[in-house]
C-alpha positions in Angstrom: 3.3 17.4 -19.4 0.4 15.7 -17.5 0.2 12.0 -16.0 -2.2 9.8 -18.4 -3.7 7.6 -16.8 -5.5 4.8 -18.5 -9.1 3.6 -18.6 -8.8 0.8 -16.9 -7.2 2.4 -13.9 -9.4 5.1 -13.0 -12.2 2.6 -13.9 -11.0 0.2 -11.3 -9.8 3.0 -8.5 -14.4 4.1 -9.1 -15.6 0.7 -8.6 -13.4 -0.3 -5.6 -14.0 3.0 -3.8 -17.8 2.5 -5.1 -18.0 -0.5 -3.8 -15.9 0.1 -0.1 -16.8 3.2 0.6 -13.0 4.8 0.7 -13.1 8.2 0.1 -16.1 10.0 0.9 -17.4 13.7 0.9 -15.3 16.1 3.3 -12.8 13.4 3.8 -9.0 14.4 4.3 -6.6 12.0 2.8 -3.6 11.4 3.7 -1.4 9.3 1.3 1.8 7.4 1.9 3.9 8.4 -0.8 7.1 6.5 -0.7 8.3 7.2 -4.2 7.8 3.8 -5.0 5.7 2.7 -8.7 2.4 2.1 -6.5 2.5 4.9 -4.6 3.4 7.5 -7.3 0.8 6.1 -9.2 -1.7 6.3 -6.5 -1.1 10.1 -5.9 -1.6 10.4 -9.6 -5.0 8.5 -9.8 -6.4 10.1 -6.9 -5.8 13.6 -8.1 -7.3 12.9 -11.4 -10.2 11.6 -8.9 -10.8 14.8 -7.2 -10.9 16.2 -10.4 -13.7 13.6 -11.5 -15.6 12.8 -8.5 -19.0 14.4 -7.7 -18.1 15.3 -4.1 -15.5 17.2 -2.6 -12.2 15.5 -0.6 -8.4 16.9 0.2 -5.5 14.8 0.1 -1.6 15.5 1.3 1.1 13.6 -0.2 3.5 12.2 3.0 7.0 10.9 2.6 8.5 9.5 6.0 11.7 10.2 5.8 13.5 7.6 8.2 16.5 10.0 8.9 19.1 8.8 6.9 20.2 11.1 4.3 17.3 10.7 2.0 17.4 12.5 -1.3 14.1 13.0 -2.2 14.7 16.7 -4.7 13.3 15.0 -7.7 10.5 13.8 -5.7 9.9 16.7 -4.3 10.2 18.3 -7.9 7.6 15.8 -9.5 4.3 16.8 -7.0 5.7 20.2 -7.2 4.9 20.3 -11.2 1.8 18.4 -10.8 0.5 20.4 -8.1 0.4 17.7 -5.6 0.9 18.9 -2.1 3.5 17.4 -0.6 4.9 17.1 3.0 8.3 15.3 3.9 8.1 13.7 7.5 11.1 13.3 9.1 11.3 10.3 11.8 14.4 8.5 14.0 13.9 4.8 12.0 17.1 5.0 11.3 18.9 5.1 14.1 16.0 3.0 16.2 16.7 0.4 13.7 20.6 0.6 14.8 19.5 -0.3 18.2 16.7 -3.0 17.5 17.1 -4.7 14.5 19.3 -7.5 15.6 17.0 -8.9 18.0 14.2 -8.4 15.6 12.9 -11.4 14.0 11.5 -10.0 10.7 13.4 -6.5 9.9 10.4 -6.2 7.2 7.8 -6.3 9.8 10.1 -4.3 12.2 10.1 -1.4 9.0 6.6 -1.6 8.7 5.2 -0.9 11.3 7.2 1.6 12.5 6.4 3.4 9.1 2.7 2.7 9.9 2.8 4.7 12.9 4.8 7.5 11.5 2.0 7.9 9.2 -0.3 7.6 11.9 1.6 10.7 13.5 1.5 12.6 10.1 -2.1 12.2 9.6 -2.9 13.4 13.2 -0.8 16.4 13.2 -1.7 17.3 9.3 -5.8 16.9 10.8 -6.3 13.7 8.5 -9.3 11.4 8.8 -7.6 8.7 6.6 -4.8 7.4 5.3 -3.9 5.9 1.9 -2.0 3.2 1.3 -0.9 1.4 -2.4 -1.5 -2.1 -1.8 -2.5 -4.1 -4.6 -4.1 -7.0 -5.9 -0.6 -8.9 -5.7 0.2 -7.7 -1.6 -3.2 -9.2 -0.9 -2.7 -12.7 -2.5 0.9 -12.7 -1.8 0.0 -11.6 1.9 -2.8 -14.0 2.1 -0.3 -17.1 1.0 2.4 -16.1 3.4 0.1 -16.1 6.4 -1.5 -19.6 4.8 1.8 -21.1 4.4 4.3 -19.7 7.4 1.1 -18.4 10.1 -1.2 -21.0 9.4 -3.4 -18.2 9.5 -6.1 -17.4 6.9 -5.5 -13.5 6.3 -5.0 -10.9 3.8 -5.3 -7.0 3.2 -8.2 -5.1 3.9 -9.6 -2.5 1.5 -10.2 -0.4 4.5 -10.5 -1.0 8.4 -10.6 1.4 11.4 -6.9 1.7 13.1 -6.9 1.7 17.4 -6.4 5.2 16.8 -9.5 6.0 15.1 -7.9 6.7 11.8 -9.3 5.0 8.6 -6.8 3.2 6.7 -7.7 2.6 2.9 -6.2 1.0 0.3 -7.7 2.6 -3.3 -5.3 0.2 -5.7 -6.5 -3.2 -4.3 -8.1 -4.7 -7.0 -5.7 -3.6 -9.6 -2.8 -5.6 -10.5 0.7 -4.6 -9.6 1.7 -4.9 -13.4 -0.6 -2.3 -14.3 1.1 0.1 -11.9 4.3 -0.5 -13.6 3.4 0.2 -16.5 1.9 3.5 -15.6 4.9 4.8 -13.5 6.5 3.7 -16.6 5.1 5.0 -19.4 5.2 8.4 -17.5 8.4 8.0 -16.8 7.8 8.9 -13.4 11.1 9.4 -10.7 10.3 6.0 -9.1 12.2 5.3 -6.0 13.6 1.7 -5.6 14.7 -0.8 -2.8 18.0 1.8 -2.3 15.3 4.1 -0.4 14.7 1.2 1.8 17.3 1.6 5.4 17.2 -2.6 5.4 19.4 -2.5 2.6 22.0 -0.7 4.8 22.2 -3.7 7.7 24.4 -6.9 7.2 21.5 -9.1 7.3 19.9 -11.6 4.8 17.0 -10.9 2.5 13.7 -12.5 3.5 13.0 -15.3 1.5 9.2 -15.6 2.3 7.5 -13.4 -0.1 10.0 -13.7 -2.4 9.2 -17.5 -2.7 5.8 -16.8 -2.4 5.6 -14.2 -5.5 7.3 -17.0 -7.6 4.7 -19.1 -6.8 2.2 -17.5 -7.7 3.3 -15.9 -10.8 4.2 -20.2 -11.8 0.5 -20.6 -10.8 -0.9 -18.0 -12.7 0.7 -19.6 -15.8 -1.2 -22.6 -15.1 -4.1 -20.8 -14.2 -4.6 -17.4 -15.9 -7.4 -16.3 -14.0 -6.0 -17.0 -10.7 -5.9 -13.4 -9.5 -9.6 -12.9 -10.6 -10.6 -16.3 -8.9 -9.0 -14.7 -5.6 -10.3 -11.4 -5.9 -13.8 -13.2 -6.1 -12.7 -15.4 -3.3 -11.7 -12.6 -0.8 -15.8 -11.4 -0.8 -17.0 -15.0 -0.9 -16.2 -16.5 2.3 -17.9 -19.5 4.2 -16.9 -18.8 7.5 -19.3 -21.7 8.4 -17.1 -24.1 6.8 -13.6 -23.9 8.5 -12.8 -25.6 11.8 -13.8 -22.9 14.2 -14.7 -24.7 17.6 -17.1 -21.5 18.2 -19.3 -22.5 15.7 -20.1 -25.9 16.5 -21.5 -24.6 20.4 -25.2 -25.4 19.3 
């Protein structure tokens, strides 16, 4: 039985990548598939893509393992019956993580990146041009707070920059809203992959509390203010650079 998809989805995934210029003709994708509700979902949406768009693009499923027993047979299973290709990338984290993670300030971060460049690794050695990633609408204002709050830094998620290596990085789901998602991975009842896929879960150390307090912020603002993610959305393409404190622009 197929993935449906709704509407509003593939709707949303043609206007962003309208609109940013993702995915382009000739283009090799490759896209971080960690099992997870975005990233299923993402795979899904961009196959049906493929299928729709009026120009020609591959893409190649990637899961980095992180070398710690992973099961990943019903993944595996899933883009096998939806004729998804589908590589498994097997990395050290793991163990790396053994050695480092106590002196590391943010095992989160620490994680991150280190999956980052595995992917980086993937795409070159799979001959990628970009890589996917299933950021939402709710990473970027929940990213965006954190730095605001913690960094006192004003920064979010791009829809798609150019890495130091050259690679593109684009994220297709970033005007959608992480509920939507949900209820797609759900309503398929696809295998979804939880935090027990996740090797911080494995370390005696405490749970950050940062974007955890930040996403119950803003879901107690959006009660107050139901269009908040729309207003932010809007925001992220509206800004006055001229009218924050930056010392460079006063040098008249």
């Amino acid at each position: 039985m197929g993935v449906k998809l709704s509407k509003k989805i593939m709707s949303q995934l043609g206007k962003t990548n309208a609109e940013f210029g993702l995915i382009e003709e000739g283009d090799k994708i490759l896209v971080g598939l960690s099992g997870g509700k975005d990233s299923l979902t993402m795979v899904h949406a961009l196959k049906e893509q493929q299928r729709r768009a009026p120009f020609k693009f591959e893409f190649l499923a990637v899961t980095v393992s992180y070398g710690m027993g992973e099961n990943f047979e019903k993944l595996i299973a899933h883009c096998a019956e939806h004729g998804i290709p589908h590589e498994i990338y097997d990395t050290n984290i793991y163990s790396i993580a053994g050695e480092k993670i106590r002196e590391n300030s943010s095992f989160c971060s620490f994680f991150s990146r280190m999956r980052r460049g595995s992917l980086y690794s993937a795409a070159l050695k799979f001959g990628c041009n970009k890589i996917a990633l299933g950021h939402h609408m709710d990473d970027a204002a929940e990213s965006f707070f954190m730095n605001f709050i913690y960094n006192g830094q004003l920064r979010s998620l791009a829809p798609k920059y150019r890495a130091s290596n050259g690679l593109i990085v684009i994220r297709p789901l970033i005007q959608m809203r992480e509920r939507q998602l949900a209820a797609c991975a759900l309503d398929n009842e696809m295998p979804t992959i939880g935090d027990e896929a996740c090797p911080a879960m494995r370390f005696d150390i405490k749970m950050p509390y940062a974007r955890a307090n930040t996403k119950s912020m803003l879901h107690t603002m959006e009660k107050e203010f139901p269009s908040l993610f729309t207003s932010l959305n809007a925001a992220f393409k509206n800004i006055s650079e001229e009218s924050f404190f930056e010392k460079e622009k006063f040098k008249l």
